[in-house]
Structures are given as structure tokens and as C-alpha cells.
C-alpha positions in Angstrom: -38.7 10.4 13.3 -39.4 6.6 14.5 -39.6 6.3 18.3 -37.4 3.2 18.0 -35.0 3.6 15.5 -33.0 0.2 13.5 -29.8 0.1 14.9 -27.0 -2.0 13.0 -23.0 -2.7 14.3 -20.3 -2.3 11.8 -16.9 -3.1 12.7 -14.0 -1.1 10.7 -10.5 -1.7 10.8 -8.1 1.6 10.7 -4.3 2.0 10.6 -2.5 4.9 10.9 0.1 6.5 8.1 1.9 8.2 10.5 3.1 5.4 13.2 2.1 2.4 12.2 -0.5 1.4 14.7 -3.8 -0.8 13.9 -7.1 -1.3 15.3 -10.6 -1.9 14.9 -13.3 -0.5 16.5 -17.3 -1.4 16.4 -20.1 1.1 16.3 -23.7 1.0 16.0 -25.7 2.3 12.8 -28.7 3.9 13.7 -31.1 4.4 10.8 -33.5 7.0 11.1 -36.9 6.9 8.9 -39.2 10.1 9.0 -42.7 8.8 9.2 -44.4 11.8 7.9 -41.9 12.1 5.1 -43.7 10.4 2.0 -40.3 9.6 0.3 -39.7 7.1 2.9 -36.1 8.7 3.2 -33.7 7.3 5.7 -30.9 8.6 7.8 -28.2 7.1 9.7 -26.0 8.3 12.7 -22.9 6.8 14.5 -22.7 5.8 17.9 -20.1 4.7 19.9 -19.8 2.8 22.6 -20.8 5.2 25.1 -24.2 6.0 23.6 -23.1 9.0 21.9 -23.5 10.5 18.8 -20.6 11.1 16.5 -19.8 11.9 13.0 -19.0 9.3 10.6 -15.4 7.4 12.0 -14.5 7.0 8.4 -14.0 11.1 8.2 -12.9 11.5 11.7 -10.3 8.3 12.9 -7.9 9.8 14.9 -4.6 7.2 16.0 -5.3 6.6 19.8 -1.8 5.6 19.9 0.1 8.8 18.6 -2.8 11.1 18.1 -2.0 11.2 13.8 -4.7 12.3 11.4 -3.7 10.3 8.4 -5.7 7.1 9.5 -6.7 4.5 6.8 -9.7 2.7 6.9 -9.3 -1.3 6.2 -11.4 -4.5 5.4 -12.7 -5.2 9.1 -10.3 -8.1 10.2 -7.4 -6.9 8.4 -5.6 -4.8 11.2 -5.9 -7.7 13.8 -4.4 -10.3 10.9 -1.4 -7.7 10.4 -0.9 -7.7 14.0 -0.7 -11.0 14.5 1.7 -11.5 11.3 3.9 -9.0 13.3 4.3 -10.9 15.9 4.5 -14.4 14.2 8.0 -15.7 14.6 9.7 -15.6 10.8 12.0 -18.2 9.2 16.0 -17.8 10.1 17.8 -16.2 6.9 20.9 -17.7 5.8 23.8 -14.7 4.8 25.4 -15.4 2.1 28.5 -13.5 1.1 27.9 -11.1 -1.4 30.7 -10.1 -3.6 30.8 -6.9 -6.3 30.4 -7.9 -9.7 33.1 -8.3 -11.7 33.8 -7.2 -15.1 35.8 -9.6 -17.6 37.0 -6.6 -19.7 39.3 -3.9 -18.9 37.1 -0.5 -17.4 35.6 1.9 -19.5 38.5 4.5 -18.7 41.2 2.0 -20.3 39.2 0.7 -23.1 39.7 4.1 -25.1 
């Protein structure tokens, strides 16, 4: 393998099914080329922040919040959007009353 290898950052977004929570996290690509491989063929490996190796965060996103499995991966951006629409203050909503329909025939029951 190359002594220095390419190494790329790719930011995903993730949120999780089971509580709610979003976040996005950044790791470095490293991509891998086998110089006495004549195909040229490449391979990559995640890193996180700490320098080490993981598997790919799309397989293995766990919530940091509740610890849930079923994590979604998003457009990189999205989760921080959604937070911030979360915490927008929204438009006051005018109640109105809201009264049953009313019929302008007798009911069902009577009408036979």
C-alpha cells in the first residue's frame, strides 16, 4: 500500500428513528491504492476523529443521545436545518370554534 495514503472529509448528517435526536458528524476518507496491484484498485477506510479506524458510520451510527440503532443517514446540513426549525419561534394560531356538522334531514334511524 502507498506510504501516504489520500485522505478526504465527508460530513454526514444522521437522525435517529427512535428519539428524535440529530447530528452530523465529519470523518476522514482514506483511500488506499496498492502499488504492486496492476489493476490500480483502490480502498478506502473511515477514520474518526481520534485517528482511528472504524467501519463505515453509514452501517454502524449509533444515537449518542439514547443509544438507538435505527439511525438514518441525511443530506449533510439537513439535521442542523431541522434543529434550528425546532427552535424557530412559529406563528400564534387563532382557535376557532369548531362545531359538529349538522345534518338538514332527519337521521338515518327515522328516515325508514
Amino acid at each position: 500500500m502507498t506510504a501516504e495514503p489520500r485522505a478526504v472529509p465527508e460530513t454526514f448528517a444522521f437522525t435517529c428513528g427512535d428519539c428524535g435526536h440529530s447530528w452530523e458528524a465529519t470523518f476522514q476518507v482514506m483511500f488506499f491504492t496498492d502499488p504492486t496491484d496492476a489493476s490500480g484498485l483502490t480502498t478506502q477506510e473511515y477514520v474518526d476523529e481520534a485517528g482511528r479506524a472504524l467501519r463505515s458510520p453509514l452501517a454502524d451510527a449509533i444515537c449518542p443521545k439514547c443509544g438507538g440503532r435505527m439511525v438514518h443517514v441525511l443530506e449533510a446540513g439537513l439535521a442542523e436545518r431541522a434543529r434550528r426549525a425546532e427552535q424557530e419561534p412559529r406563528p400564534h394560531h387563532e382557535h376557532h370554534l369548531h362545531l359538529p356538522h349538522r345534518h338538514s334531514g332527519p337521521p338515518e334511524d327515522e328516515a325508514r
